[in-house]
MARLO-634243 format. One record per residue (C-alpha): residue number from 1; residue in one letter; x, y, z; chain. Coordinates in steps of 0.05 Angstrom, whole numbers. Example, Ala and Ser with C-alpha at 12.3 -4.5 7.8 and 13.67 -1.06 7.14 Angstrom:
! residues 2
r n->1 | res->a | east->246 | north->-90 | up->156 | chain->A
r n->2 | res->s | east->273 | north->-21 | up->143 | chain->A
END
This chain:
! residues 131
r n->1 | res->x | east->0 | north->0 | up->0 | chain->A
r n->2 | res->x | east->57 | north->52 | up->17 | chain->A
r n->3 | res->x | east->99 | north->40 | up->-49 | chain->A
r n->4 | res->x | east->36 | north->52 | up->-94 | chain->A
r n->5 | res->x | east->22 | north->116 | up->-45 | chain->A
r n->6 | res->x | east->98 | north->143 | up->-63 | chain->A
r n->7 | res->x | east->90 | north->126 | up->-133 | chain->A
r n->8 | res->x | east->33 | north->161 | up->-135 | chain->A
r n->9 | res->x | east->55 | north->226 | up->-113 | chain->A
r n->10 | res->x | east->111 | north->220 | up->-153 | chain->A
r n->11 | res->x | east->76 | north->216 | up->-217 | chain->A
r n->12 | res->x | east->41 | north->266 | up->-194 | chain->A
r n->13 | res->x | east->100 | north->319 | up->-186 | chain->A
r n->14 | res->x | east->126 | north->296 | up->-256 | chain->A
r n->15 | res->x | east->60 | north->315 | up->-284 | chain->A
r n->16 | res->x | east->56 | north->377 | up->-251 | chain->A
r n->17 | res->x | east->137 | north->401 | up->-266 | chain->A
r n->18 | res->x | east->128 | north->383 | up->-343 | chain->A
r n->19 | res->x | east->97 | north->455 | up->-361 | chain->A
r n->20 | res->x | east->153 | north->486 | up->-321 | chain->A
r n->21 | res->x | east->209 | north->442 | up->-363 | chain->A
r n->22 | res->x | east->192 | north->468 | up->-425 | chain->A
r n->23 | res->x | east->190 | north->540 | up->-402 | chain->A
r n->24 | res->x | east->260 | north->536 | up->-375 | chain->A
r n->25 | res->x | east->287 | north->499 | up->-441 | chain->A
r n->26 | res->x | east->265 | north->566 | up->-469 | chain->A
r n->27 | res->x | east->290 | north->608 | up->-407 | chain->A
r n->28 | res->x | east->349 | north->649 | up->-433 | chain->A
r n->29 | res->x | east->352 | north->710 | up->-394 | chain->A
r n->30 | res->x | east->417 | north->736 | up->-383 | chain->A
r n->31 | res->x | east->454 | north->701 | up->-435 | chain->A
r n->32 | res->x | east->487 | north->740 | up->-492 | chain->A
r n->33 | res->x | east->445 | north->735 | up->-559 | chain->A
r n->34 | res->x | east->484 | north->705 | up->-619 | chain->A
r n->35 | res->x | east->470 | north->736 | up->-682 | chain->A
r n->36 | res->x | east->457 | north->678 | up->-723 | chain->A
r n->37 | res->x | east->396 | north->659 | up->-665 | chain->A
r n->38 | res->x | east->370 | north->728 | up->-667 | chain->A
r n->39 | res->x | east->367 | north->727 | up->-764 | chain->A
r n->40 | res->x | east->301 | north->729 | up->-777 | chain->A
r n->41 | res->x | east->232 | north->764 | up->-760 | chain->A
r n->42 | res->x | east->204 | north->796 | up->-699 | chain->A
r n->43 | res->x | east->138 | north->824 | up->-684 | chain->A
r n->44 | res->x | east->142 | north->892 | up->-643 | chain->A
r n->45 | res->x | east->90 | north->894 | up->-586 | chain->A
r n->46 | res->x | east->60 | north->950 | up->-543 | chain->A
r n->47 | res->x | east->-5 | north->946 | up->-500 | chain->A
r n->48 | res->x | east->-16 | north->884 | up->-521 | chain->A
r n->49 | res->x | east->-15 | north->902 | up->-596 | chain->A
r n->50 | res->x | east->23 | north->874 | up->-648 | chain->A
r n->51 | res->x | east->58 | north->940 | up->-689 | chain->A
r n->52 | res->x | east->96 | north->912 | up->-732 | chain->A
r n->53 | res->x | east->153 | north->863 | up->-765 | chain->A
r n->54 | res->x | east->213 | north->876 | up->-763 | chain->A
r n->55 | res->x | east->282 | north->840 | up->-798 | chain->A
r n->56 | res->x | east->349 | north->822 | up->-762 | chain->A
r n->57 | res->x | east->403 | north->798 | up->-794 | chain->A
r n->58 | res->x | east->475 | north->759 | up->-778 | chain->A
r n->59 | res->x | east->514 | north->809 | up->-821 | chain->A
r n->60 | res->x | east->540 | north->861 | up->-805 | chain->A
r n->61 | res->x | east->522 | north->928 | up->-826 | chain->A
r n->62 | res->x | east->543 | north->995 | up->-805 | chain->A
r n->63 | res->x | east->551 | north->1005 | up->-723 | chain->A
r n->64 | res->x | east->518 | north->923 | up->-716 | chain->A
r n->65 | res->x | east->484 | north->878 | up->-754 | chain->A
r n->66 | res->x | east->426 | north->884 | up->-807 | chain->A
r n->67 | res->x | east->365 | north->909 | up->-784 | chain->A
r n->68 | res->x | east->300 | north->922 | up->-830 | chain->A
r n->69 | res->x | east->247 | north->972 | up->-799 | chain->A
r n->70 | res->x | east->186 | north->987 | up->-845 | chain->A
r n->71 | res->x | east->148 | north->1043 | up->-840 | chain->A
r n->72 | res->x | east->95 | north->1011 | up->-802 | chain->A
r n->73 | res->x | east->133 | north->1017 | up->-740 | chain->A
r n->74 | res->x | east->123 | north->1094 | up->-736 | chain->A
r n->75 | res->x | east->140 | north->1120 | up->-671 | chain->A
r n->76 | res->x | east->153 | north->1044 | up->-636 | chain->A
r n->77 | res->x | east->218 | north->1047 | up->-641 | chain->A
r n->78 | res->x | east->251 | north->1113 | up->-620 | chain->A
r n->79 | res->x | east->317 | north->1144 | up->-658 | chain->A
r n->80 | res->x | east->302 | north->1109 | up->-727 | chain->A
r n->81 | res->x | east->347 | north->1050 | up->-708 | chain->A
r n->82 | res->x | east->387 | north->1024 | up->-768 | chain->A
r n->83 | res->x | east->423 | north->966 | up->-747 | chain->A
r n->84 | res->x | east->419 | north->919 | up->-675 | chain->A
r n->85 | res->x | east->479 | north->890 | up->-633 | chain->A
r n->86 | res->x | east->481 | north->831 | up->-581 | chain->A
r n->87 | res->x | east->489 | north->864 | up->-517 | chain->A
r n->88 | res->x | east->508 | north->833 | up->-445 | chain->A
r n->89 | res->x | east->431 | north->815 | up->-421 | chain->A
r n->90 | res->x | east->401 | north->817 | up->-493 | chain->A
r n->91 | res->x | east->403 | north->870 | up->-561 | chain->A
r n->92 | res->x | east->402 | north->947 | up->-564 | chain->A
r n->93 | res->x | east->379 | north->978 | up->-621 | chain->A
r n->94 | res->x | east->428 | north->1027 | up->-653 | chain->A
r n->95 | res->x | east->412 | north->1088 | up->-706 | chain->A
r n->96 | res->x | east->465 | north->1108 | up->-763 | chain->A
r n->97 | res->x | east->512 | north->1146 | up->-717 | chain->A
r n->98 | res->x | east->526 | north->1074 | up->-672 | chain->A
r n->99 | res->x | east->493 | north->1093 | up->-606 | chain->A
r n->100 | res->x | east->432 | north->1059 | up->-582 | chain->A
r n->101 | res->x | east->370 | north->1076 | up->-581 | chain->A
r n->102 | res->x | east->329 | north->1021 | up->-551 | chain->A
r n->103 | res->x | east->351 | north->967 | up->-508 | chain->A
r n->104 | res->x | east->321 | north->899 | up->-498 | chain->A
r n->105 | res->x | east->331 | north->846 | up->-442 | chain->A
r n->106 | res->x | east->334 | north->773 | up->-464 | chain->A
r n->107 | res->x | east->274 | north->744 | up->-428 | chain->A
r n->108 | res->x | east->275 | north->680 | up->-470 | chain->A
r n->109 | res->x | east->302 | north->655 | up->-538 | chain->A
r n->110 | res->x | east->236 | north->678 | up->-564 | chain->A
r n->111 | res->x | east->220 | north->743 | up->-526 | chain->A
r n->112 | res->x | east->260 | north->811 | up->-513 | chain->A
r n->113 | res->x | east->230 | north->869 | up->-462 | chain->A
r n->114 | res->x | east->244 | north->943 | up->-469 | chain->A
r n->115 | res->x | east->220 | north->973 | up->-402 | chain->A
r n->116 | res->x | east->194 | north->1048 | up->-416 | chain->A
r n->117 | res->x | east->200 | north->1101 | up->-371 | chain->A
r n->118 | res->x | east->120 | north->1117 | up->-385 | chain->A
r n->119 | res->x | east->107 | north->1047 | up->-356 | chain->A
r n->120 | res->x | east->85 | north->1021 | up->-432 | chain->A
r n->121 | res->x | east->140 | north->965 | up->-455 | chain->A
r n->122 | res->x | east->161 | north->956 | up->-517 | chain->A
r n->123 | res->x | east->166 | north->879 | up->-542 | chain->A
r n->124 | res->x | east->201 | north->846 | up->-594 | chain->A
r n->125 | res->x | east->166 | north->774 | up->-592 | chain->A
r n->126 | res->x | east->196 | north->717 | up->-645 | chain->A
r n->127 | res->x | east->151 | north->725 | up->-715 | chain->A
r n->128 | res->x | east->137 | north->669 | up->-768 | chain->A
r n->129 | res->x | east->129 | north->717 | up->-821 | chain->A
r n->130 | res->x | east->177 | north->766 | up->-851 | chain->A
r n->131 | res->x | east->161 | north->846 | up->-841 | chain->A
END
């Protein structure tokens, strides 16, 4: 009776950890971004509302690497960035003369966080579709 009690419980805890196990598989925070992860298209967010696509590249262009904004964005993204570069905790955002103009923390492989001083973030979430 006691070993079918512990094996119980313990299938239990296993079923109850598994949703946790994939979210730290994805769990990157902190850990410098490659450029070759980061190619591709991301989805700028803002209140809960998709803005727009937006392109990053593995080559290198200018003060980073390749970064495609369309127009769409608008006002998202302050300074007109032109390029993006790996950073320490995640990306930054740079415009033509090399300084940044947005940063992002790595909060996963698939999601970056731009805290705002007017309490609205900014979000660049992983995109299947190109801008």
């Amino acid at each position: 009776m006691r070993s079918s009690l512990v094996i119980a419980a313990f299938s239990g805890a296993l079923l109850v950890s598994a949703p946790f196990a994939v979210f730290a598989a994805d769990n990157e925070a902190g850990v410098p971004l490659a450029p070759a992860d980061a190619a591709g298209a991301w989805t700028v967010e803002s209140g809960g509302h998709s803005i727009c696509t937006v392109d990053l590249s593995a080559d290198k262009s200018g003060g980073g690497y390749g970064l495609k904004v369309p127009a769409s964005c608008g006002q998202a993204l302050p300074g007109s960035p032109t390029a993006w570069s790996p950073t320490r905790d995640g990306m930054s955002l740079v415009g033509a003369d090399g300084t940044s103009t947005i940063r992002f923390n790595r909060w996963s492989n698939s999601l970056f966080v731009s805290h705002q001083t007017s309490g609205v973030d900014i979000q660049l979430r992983r995109s299947g579709k190109p801008s």
